[in-house]
Residue, then its C-alpha position, 0 to 999 in steps of 0.5 A: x132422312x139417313x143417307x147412311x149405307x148399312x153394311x154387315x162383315x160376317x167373318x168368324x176372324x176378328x182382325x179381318x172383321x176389325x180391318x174391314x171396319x176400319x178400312x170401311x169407317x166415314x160418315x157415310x157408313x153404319x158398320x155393323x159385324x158379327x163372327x156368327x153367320x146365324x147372327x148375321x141372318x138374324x140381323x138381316x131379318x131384323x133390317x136389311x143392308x146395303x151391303x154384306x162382306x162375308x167369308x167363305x169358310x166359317x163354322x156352322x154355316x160358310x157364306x155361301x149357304x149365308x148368302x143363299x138363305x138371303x137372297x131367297x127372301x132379298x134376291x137383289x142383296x148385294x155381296x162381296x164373299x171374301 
């Protein structure tokens, strides 16, 4: 049985994406993070996480809207917008 939470970083800056990483890295965790919000919405609809951290301001779609298109199909999705 994987106990391991899943979390996805959405942020279109690699040194907040690589922070988050590292303040977030242990065991317990598989950390998996894109720059791209549509990526990231692939990703979800591949295999849900436990957690997503996105930024507000990127290109193409902020994380607001990001946030929006999952929790049409996974209104419990939980979120931490930075």
């Amino acid at each position: 049985m994987n106990t391991r939470k899943r979390i996805l970083i959405v942020d279109d800056d690699p040194l907040i994406r690589e922070l988050c990483r590292d303040v977030l890295k242990g065991p317990g965790f598989e950390i998996i993070d894109t720059g791209n919000p549509q990526e990231a919405l692939n990703l979800w609809n591949t295999s849900p996480f436990d957690l997503v951290i996105t930024d507000i301001k990127m290109p193409v779609m902020n994380g607001l809207e990001l946030m929006t298109k999952i929790k049409e199909s996974s209104p419990d999705a939980a979120f931490i917008v930075i």
